[in-house]
C-alpha positions in Angstrom: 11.5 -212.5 20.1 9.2 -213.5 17.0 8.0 -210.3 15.6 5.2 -210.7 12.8 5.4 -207.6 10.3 2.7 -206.7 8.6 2.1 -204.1 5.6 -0.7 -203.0 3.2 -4.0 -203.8 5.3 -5.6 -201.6 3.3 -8.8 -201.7 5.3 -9.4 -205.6 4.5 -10.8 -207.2 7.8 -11.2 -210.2 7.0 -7.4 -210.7 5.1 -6.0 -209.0 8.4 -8.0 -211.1 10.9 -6.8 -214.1 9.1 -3.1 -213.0 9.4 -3.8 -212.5 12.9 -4.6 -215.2 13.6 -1.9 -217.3 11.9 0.7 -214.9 13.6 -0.7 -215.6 16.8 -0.3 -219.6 16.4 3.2 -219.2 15.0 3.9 -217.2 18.8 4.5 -213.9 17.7 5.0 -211.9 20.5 5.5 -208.4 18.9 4.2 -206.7 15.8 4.7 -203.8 13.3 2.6 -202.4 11.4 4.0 -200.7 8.0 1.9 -198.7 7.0 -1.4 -197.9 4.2 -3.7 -199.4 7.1 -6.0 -198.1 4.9 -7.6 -197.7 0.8 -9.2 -200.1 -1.4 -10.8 -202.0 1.4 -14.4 -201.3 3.3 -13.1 -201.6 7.0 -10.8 -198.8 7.7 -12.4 -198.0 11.2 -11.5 -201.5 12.0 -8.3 -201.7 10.8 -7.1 -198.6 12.3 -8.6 -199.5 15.4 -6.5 -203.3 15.5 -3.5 -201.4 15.0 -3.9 -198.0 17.6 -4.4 -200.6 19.9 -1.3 -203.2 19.3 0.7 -199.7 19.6 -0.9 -198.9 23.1 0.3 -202.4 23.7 4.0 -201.5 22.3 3.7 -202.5 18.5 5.7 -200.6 15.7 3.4 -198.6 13.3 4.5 -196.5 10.8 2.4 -194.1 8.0 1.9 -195.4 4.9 1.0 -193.2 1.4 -2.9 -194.1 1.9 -2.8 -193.0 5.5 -1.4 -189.8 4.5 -4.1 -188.5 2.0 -7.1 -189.7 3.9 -5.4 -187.3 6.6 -4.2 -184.3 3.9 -6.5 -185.6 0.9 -5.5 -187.5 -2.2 -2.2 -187.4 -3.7 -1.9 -186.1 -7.3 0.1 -189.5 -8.7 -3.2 -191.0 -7.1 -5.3 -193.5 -9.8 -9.2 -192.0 -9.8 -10.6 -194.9 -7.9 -7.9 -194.6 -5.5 -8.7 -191.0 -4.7 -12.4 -192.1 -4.7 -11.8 -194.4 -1.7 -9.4 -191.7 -0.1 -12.4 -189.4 0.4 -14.7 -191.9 1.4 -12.7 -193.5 4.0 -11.9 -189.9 5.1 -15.7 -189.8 5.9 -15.9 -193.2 7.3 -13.3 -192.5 10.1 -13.6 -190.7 13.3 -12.0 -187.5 15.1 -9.7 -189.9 17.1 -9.0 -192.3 14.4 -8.1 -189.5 12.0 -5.9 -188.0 14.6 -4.2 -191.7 15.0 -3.0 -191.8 11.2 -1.8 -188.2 11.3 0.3 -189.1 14.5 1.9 -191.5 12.5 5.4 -191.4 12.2 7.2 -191.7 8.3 10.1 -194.2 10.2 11.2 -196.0 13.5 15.0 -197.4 13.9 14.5 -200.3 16.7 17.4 -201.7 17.6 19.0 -202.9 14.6 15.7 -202.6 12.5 14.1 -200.0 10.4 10.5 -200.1 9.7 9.1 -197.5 7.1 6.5 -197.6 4.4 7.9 -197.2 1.1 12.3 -196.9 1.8 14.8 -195.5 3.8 16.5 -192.8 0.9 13.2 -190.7 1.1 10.3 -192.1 3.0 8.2 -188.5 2.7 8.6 -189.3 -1.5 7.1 -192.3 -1.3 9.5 -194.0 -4.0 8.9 -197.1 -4.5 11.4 -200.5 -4.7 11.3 -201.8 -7.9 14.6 -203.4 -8.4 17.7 -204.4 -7.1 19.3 -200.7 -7.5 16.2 -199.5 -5.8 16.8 -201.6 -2.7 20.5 -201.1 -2.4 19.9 -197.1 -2.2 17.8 -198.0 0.3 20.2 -200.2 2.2 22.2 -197.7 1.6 20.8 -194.7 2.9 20.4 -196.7 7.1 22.6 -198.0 9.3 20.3 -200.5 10.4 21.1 -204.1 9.1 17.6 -205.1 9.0 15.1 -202.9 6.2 11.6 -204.1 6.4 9.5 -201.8 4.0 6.1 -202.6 2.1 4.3 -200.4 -0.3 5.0 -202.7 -3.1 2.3 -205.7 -2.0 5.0 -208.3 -3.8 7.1 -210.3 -1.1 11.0 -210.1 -2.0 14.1 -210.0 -0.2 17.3 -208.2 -0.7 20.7 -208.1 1.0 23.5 -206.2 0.5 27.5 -208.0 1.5 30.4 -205.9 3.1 32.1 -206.1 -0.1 29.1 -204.1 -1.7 27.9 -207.1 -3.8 24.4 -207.6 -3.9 21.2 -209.8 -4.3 17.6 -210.2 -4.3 15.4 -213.6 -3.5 11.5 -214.4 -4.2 10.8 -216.3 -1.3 8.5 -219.6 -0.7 5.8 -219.7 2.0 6.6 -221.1 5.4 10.6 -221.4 4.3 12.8 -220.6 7.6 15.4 -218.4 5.7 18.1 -217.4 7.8 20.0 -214.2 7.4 23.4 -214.0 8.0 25.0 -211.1 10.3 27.6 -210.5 7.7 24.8 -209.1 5.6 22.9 -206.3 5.7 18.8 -206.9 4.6 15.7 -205.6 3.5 12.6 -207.3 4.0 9.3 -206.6 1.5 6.7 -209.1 3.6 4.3 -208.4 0.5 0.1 -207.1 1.2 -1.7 -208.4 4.3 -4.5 -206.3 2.6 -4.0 -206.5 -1.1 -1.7 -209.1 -2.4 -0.6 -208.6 -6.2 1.7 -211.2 -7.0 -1.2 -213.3 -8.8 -2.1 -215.3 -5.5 -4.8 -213.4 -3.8 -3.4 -215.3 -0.2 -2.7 -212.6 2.8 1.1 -212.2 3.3 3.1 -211.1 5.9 6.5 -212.0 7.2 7.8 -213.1 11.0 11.1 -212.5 12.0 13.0 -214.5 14.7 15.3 -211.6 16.6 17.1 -214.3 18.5 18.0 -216.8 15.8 17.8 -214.3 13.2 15.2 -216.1 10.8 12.8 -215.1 8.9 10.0 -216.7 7.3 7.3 -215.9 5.1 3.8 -216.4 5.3 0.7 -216.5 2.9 -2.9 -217.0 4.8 -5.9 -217.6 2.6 -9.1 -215.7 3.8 -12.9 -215.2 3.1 -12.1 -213.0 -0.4 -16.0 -213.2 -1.0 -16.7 -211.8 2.5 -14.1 -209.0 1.3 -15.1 -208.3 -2.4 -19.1 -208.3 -0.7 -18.3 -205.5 1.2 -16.5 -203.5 -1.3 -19.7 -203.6 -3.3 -21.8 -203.0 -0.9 -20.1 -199.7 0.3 -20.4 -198.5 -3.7 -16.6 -198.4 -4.5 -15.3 -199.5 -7.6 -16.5 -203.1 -8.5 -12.5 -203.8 -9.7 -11.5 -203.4 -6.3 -13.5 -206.3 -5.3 -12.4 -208.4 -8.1 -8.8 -207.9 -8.1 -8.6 -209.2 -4.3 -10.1 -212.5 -5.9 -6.8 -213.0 -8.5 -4.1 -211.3 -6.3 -3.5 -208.7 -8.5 
């Protein structure tokens, strides 16, 4: 099965309609959603919408940090302009959308995956993965032998060998990397939504359950489209421009 994991949407249409597109002409035949489907971007009705309806269909989402406050309102570790878009997506969604993102669930084990927003040691905290010890707590703290997580909108890739010896891997777009069963792993496919890595390309990641590959993607999209509508709605103008240098 080719699953195609996406993380980080934050409300960008056009990004995510671009990923969707590629994942569809790779054959993905599954998808998960890892959370903050929402923030920073001007379609969070739309967004939210894709993915209620790839879950009806028997995709993977989880809640992401965004999700949560425009459901309980803004976190306190929250940057101004970040609780400024909080409140004014909370205004732009609906009853039933709302109620979507508040059903949400922090985690799902499938199989031998995990999928979860930000790790597996405390997803509620929303801690984030900055290095190598950061990922190995997480590895750490599953069973699973497959971690995909996002929250960080950087694409890396960590494993962790039986004999506790670790290591972590910047990937190359469209590289088949294939991930050996003697290892356990933990996937960061990097921002459909918000990229900040310096390339302002969509990423996302699809993983090969039968041969046990995974590749990364990056998917250039209509950024001016994007950044146009960010303006228009009257959020901050650096929302717009950061989407243009990936950052």
């Amino acid at each position: 099965m080719k699953l195609a994991v996406l993380t980080d949407l934050h409300a960008n249409r056009e990004a995510v309609t671009a990923v969707m597109a590629h994942a569809r002409s790779h054959r993905a035949e599954r998808y998960a959603f890892l959370g903050d489907f929402v923030g920073y971007g001007a379609d969070p009705g739309w967004v939210v919408d894709l993915v209620r309806e790839h879950v009806a269909g028997g995709a993977v989402a989880v809640m992401g940090n965004h999700d949560q406050a425009v459901v309980r309102g803004p976190l306190p570790t929250m940057i101004p302009e970040a609780r400024q878009v909080v409140e004014w997506t909370h205004a732009q969604l609906s009853p039933t959308q709302l109620d979507f993102l508040a059903s949400l669930p922090m985690s799902v084990i499938d199989r031998d995956m995990l999928f979860v927003h930000a790790n597996a040691w405390a997803p509620k905290e929303w801690g984030y993965i900055m290095t190598r010890t950061d990922a190995v707590r997480s590895l750490y703290a599953t069973d699973a032998r497959y971690t995909f997580c996002g929250h960080m909108h950087l694409p890396m890739l960590y494993h962790l060998t039986p004999t506790g010896k670790t290591g972590d891997f910047t990937p190359s777009q469209g590289v088949d990397i294939p991930l050996s069963e003697q290892r356990r792993w933990l996937v960061v496919p990097g921002s459909a939504g918000q990229p900040r890595d310096g390339n302002p390309a969509a990423c996302y990641a699809m993983f090969d359950t039968a041969s046990a590959t995974l590749t990364f993607h990056r998917v250039p999209y209509d950024l001016e489209a994007a950044g146009a509508k960010i303006i228009a709605a009257g959020l901050p103008l650096r929302l717009a421009q950061r989407l243009a240098h990936g950052e």
